[in-house]
Residue, then its C-alpha position, 0 to 999 in steps of 0.5 A: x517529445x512525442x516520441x519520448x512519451x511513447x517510447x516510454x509508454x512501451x518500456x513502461x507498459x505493464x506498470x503503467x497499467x498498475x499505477x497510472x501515468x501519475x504514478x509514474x511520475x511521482x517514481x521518475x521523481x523519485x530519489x531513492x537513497x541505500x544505505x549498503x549495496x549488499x546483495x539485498x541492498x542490490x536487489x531492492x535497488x535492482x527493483x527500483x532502477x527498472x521501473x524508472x525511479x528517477x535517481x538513487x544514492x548508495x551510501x557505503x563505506x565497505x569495500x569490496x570482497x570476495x565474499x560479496x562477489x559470492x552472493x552479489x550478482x551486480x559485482x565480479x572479481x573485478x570489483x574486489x578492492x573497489x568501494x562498493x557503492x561505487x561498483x554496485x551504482x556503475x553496473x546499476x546504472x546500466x540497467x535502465x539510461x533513464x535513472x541517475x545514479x550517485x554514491x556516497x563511499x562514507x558509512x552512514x555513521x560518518x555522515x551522521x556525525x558531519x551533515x546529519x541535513x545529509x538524509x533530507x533530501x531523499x523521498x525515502x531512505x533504506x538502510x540494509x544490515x544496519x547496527x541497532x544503534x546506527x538505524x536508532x541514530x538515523x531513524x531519529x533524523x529521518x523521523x523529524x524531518x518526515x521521511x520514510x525510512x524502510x529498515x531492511x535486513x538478510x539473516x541466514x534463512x531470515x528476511x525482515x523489514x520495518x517500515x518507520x513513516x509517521x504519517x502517510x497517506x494512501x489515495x488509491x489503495x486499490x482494494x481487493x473485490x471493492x463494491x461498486x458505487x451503483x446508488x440504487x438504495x438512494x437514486x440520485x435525481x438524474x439517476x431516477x429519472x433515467x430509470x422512470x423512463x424504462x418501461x419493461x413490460x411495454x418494451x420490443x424484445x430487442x430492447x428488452x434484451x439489452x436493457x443493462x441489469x442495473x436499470x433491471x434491479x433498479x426497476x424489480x427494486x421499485x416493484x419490490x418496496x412497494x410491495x414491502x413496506x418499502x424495506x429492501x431484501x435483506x436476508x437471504x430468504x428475502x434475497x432468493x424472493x427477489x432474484x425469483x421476481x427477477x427471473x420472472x421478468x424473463x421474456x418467453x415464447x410461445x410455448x412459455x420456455x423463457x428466453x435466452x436473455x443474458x441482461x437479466x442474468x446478470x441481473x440476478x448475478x449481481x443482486x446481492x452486488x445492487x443491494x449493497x447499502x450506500x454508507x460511507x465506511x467506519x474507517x473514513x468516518x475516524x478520519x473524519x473525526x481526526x484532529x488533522x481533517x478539523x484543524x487546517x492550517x496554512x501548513x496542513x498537507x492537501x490531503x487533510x485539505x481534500x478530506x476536510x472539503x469531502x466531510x463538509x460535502x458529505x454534510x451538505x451537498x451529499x447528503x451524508x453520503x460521499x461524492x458518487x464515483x463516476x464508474x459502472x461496471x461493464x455490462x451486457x447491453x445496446x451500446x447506446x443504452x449503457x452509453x447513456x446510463x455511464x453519462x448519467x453517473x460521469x455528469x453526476x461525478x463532475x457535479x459533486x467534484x465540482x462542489x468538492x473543489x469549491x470547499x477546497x478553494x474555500x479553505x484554502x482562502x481561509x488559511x491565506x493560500x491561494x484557491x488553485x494550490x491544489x490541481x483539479x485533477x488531485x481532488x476528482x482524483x480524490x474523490x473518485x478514490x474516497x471511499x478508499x482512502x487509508x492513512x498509516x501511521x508506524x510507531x518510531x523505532x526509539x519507541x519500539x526499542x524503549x522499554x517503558x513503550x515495548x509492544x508487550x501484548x503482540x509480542x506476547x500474544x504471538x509467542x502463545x505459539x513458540x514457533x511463530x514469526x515473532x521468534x524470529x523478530x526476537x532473535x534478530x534484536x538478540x543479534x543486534x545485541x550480540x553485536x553490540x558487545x562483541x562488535x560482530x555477529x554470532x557464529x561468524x567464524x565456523x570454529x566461534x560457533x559452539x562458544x557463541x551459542x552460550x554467548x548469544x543465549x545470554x542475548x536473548x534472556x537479557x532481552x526477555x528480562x529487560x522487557x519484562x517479557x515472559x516468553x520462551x525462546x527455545x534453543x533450536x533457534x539459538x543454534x541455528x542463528x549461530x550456525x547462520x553466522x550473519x551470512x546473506x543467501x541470495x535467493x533470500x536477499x532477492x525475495x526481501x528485495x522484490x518485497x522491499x522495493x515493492x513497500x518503497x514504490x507504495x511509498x513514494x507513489x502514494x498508491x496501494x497500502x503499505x504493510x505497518x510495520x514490522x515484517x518478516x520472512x521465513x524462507x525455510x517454511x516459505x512463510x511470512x507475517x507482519x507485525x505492530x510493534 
């Protein structure tokens, strides 16, 4: 078994360092189902299968053709006249023996009919160049029963995604440049007391030297308030003030040159880092006051649960500030010195986690759960991540697609531009329409193409004037999307397959934000932009 985990600890190195080895298993839980092994269907898959999801089902009636041997680098010529979920699921499989793979050689639209219940056991379904009506139909199912569906599609130089989840919860959404959980405007005891035992001006220069630089503008800090009415720096006048009395601070020989002390500096670096007030963010604040965090139930997910033992933490405990993080950044010090400041802020996490998982335990009792339902580590991983938590909510497809719910004001707004994104997002709902009426897409055959142009121009003004939308779309567009004649290059199916795998990991992992929810990819410009729709 050793042997196992460190042979996988190798393979998976590298994404072990992005989402840990409790990502890691929520992936090798995972099972994915696709819907179309095109050669987008392939590439996400492909992107799926390396990391180690734990099975993936292809569900696919088509079979194979020499066209999708043209552009689908997991067929060959031997694959022509095979189903094509079988195919693609056998060379798939070859990719990585830990991962199970399955196939379904039924179209979507068949199993929707029979064992609808089918599509329920999937942690996230993706649905590849799927009709209007048929990714209506299966966003219908999935949207009741609480699972993810990530619409994807290839159109000529065209990549888009949408993301249909009605509720999921991010922990670690790992910021970009997150501020650090230092206290030094509100000290917790412990943590002022450590500071009261410093004494800068009566210290032996070695130890001054490596005295870490949050201990430095805890010090100056203390100088600073008693010297200004107890008000922090706050401007930049006030800022430059304070770094100056820092570098005052700076040991100097005999000649009064200053020395070489790189604690300090850092000190003076990260002022503006030290200053940042403790306060617990606006977006956490809504989700305090959300329905979800003040009615918990026996059915309640523990996210809610966490959240709501967090808010009443916040409101005792705490304070009004959020459990204490636990983490400093590293620093220029005695190794001894900054070993004792990092145990002063762990001890400090553990208290509060500790207090956390009490009012955990208590609401669960109260909805009649036992107190242990929700591991220890979940909620000190939760609290370690509070400041960070994100919940996204997408609006179903039936409601973008209604015309009494049409997202008129972005669409409209976008289109201020004529040759924004959004055109592209109108033109491929043209598409779906054309397809709807003439039962296959635009352009499909080079010698429909100029009578298609007038027949897709229809499309798009009974799209406008259905949802009342006062836009222009201008006829260059309708050209080229005739012109594309629904083909699937590669190099765009392997772009939006890096991207939609990627979106499907955050998914299933709980880790990192997904986009919400509409995205699309401009490969001619090399562009892309998400949308609320």
């Amino acid at each position: 078994m050793a042997a196992t985990k460190a042979s996988k600890e190798q393979k998976y190195d590298r994404q072990l360092r992005l989402w840990g080895d409790h990502g890691q298993e929520t992936l090798e839980n995972a099972h994915v189902c696709l819907i179309n092994a095109t050669a987008t269907g392939t590439e996400i898959l492909k992107n799926l299968v390396l990391p180690g999801i734990g099975a993936f089902t292809i569900v696919d009636g088509h079979t194979v053709s020499g066209e999708d041997v043209g552009n689908n680098f997991f067929l060959s010529s031997d694959s022509i006249g095979k189903n094509r979920a079988q195919a693609v699921t056998e060379l798939l499989q070859e990719l990585n023996s830990d991962v199970s793979g399955h196939f379904a050689e039924e179209c979507p639209d068949k199993l929707l009919d029979s064992d609808p219940e089918f599509f329920h056991r999937f942690t996230i379904v993706i649905g590849v160049h799927l009709p209007e009506s048929t990714c209506l139909r299966l966003g219908s199912v999935l949207w009741s029963a609480s699972v993810p569906f990530l619409v994807c599609k290839t159109y000529g130089f065209i990549g888009y995604m949408r993301l249909v989840v009605q509720e999921h919860t991010v922990i670690e959404s790992h910021p970009d440049n997150a501020l650090e959980d230092l206290r030094l405007d509100q000290p917790f005891t412990d943590f002022q007391n450590h500071i009261e035992s410093y004494d800068l001006d009566n210290m032996e220069k070695k130890d001054h030297s490596h005295t870490p630089w949050v201990i430095i503008v805890a010090k100056y800090l203390e100088k600073w308030l008693t010297e200004h009415n107890n008000q922090p720096p706050k401007n930049y006048k006030e800022k430059e003030a304070f770094r100056q009395l820092i570098r005052e601070g700076i040991l100097k020989n005999d000649s009064g040159v200053p020395q070489d002390e790189e604690n300090f500096e850092e000190a003076i670096k990260n002022v503006n880092t030290a200053l940042n007030p403790t306060k617990i963010p606006s977006g956490l604040h809504d989700l305090f006051n959300s329905d979800q965090c003040n009615n918990i139930t026996s059915q309640t997910p523990s996210f809610w649960v966490m959240l709501r033992a967090v808010k009443q933490f916040v409101h005792n405990e705490g304070n009004g500030n959020l459990p204490v993080r636990g983490t400093i950044p590293d620093m220029f010090a005695d190794s001894q010195k900054f070993i004792n400041l990092q145990n002063i802020y762990r001890e400090k996490a553990m208290e509060d986690v500790a207090a956390v998982t009490k009012h955990v335990e208590q609401l669960l009792q109260s909805v009649g759960k036992p107190p242990d339902t929700i591991p220890d580590k979940d909620i000190k991983l939760f609290c370690k991540n509070a400041s960070f938590l994100r919940v996204v909510r997408c609006r179903s497809l039936a409601e973008e697609y209604s015309v009494d719910s049409v997202n008129r004001d972005e669409i409209t707004s976008c289109m201020d531009s004529p040759d924004s994104h959004m055109v592209f997002y109108l033109m491929l709902r043209a598409v779906d329409r054309f397809f709807q009426q003439h039962s296959r897409y635009p352009g499909l055959y080079n010698y429909q193409v100029e009578e298609d142009i007038s027949r897709l121009k229809l499309c798009v003004n009974s799209l406008l004037q259905e949802y009342s939308l006062n836009v222009n779309i201008k006829d260059d567009y309708i050209h080229e999307f005739c012109r594309y004649g629904a083909a699937e290059p590669h190099t765009v199916a392997a772009f939006l397959g890096g991207s939609a795998a990627q979106e499907a990991i955050k998914i299933i992992s709980h880790q990192f934000a997904p986009f919400c929810n509409t995205f699309v990819y401009n490969a001619m410009s090399q562009t892309c932009a998400t949308m609320q729709l």
